[in-house]
C-alpha positions as CSV (number, residue, x, y, z in Angstrom):
1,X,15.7,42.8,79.5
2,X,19.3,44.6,79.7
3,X,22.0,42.1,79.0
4,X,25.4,41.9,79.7
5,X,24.8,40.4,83.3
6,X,27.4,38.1,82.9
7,X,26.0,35.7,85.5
8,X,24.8,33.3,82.8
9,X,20.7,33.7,84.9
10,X,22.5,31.7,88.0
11,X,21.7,34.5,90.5
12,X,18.7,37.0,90.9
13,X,19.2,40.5,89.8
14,X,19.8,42.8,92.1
15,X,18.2,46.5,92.4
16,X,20.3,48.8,91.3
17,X,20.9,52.4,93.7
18,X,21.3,55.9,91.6
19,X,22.6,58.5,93.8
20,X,21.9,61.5,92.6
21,X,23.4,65.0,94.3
22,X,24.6,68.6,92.9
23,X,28.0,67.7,93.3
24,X,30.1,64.9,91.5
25,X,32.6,64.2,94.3
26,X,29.4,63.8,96.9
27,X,27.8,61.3,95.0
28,X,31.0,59.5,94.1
29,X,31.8,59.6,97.9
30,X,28.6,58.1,99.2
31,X,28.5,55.5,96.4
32,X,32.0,54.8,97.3
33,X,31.2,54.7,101.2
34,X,27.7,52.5,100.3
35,X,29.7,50.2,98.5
36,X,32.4,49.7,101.0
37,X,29.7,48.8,104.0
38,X,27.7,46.6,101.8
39,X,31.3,44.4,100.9
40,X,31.4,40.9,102.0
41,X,29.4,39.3,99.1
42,X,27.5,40.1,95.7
43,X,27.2,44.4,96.1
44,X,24.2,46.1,94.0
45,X,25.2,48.0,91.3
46,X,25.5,51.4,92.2
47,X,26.1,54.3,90.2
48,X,26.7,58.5,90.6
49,X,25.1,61.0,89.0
50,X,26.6,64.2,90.4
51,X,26.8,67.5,89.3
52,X,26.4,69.0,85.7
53,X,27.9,67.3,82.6
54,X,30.4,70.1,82.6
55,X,31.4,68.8,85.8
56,X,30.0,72.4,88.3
57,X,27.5,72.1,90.9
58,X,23.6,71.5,89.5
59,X,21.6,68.5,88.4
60,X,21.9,66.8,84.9
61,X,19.0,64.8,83.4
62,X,21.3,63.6,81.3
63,X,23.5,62.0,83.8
64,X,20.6,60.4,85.7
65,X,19.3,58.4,82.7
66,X,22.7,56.8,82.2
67,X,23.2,56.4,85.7
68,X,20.2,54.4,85.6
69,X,20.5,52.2,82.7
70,X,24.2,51.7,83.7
71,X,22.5,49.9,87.1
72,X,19.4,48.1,85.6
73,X,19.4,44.7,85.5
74,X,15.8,44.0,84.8
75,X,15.0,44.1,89.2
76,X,14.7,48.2,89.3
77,X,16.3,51.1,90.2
78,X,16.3,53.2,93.4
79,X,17.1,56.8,92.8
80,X,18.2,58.9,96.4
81,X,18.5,62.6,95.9
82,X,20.0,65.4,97.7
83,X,18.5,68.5,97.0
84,X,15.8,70.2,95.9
85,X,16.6,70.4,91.9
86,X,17.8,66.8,92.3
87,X,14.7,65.5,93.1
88,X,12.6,67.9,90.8
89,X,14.6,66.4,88.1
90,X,14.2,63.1,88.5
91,X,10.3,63.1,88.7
92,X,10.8,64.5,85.8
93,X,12.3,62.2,84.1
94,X,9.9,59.6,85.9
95,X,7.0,61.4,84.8
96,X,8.3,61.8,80.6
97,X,8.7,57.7,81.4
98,X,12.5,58.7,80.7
99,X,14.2,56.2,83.2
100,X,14.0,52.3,83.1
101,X,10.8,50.0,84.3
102,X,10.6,50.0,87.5
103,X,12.5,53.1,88.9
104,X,12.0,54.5,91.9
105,X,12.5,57.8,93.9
106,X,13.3,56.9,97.2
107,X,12.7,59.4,100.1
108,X,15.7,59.1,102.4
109,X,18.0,60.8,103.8
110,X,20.9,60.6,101.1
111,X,24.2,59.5,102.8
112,X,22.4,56.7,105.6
113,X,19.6,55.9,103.1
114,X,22.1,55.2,100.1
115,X,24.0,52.9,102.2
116,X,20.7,51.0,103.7
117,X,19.2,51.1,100.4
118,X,22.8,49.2,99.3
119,X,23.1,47.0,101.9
120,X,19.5,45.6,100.9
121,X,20.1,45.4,97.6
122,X,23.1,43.8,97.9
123,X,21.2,40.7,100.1
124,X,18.8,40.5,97.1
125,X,15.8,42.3,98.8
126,X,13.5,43.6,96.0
127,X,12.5,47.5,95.6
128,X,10.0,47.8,97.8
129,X,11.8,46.4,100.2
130,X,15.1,48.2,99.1
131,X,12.8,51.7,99.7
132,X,11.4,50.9,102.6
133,X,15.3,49.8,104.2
134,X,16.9,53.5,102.7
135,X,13.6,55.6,104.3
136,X,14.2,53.7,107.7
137,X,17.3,55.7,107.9
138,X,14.9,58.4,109.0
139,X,14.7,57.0,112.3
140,X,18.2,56.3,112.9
141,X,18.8,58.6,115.8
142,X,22.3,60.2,116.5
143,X,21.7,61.5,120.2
């Protein structure tokens, strides 16, 4: 169990939402962005994990793990990825068992799937359902 929820067990935990891209001020964006449309009650935890720890363009496994423990609170963790690297990293670290119980690479499309998956979470919906709300965003149709 991670503690430090701070809620005292009166509310579920929520699934947290890793958004993981190449670039630190994407992922800060869309985090920011998911965040702002999911306001209006209890918001998941959401956390960035952009860019290289030396702050350039690239993926850092190292990043990604504390991305995702800094979101865990025992419900699981929905990773969305940008790019190629980004998502070859995190099965990675899903295959060396690297990243909390329960953690999840979602396949969505990154900036609509990170705000469904955080809307979702935010209402209390559980992984699965968290996924299956972030790959929707597939369908959403512009024209």
């Amino acid at each position: 169990m991670t503690g430090g929820h701070g809620d005292g067990g009166t509310q579920p935990a929520l699934v947290g939402v890793v958004l993981v891209s190449h670039s630190g001020p994407v992922a800060e964006s869309v985090a920011e962005l998911a965040r702002g449309l999911a306001a209006g009650g209890p918001v998941a935890p959401v956390a960035a994990a952009g860019g290289t720890s030396a702050g350039g363009l690239g993926t850092s496994a190292e990043r990604i793990m504390a991305a995702a423990r800094e979101v865990d609170r025992g419900a699981g963790v929905a990773l969305l990825a940008d790019l190629g690297s980004s998502v070859l990293t995190v099965k990675t670290l899903l295959l060396e068992d690297e990243l909390p119980p329960e953690s999840r690479l979602v396949d969505a499309p990154f900036v609509e799937g990170a705000v469904a998956a955080v809307v979702a979470a935010s209402a209390g919906a559980p992984l699965a359902q968290v996924a299956e709300a972030a790959a929707e965003a597939y369908a959403y149709r512009k024209v």
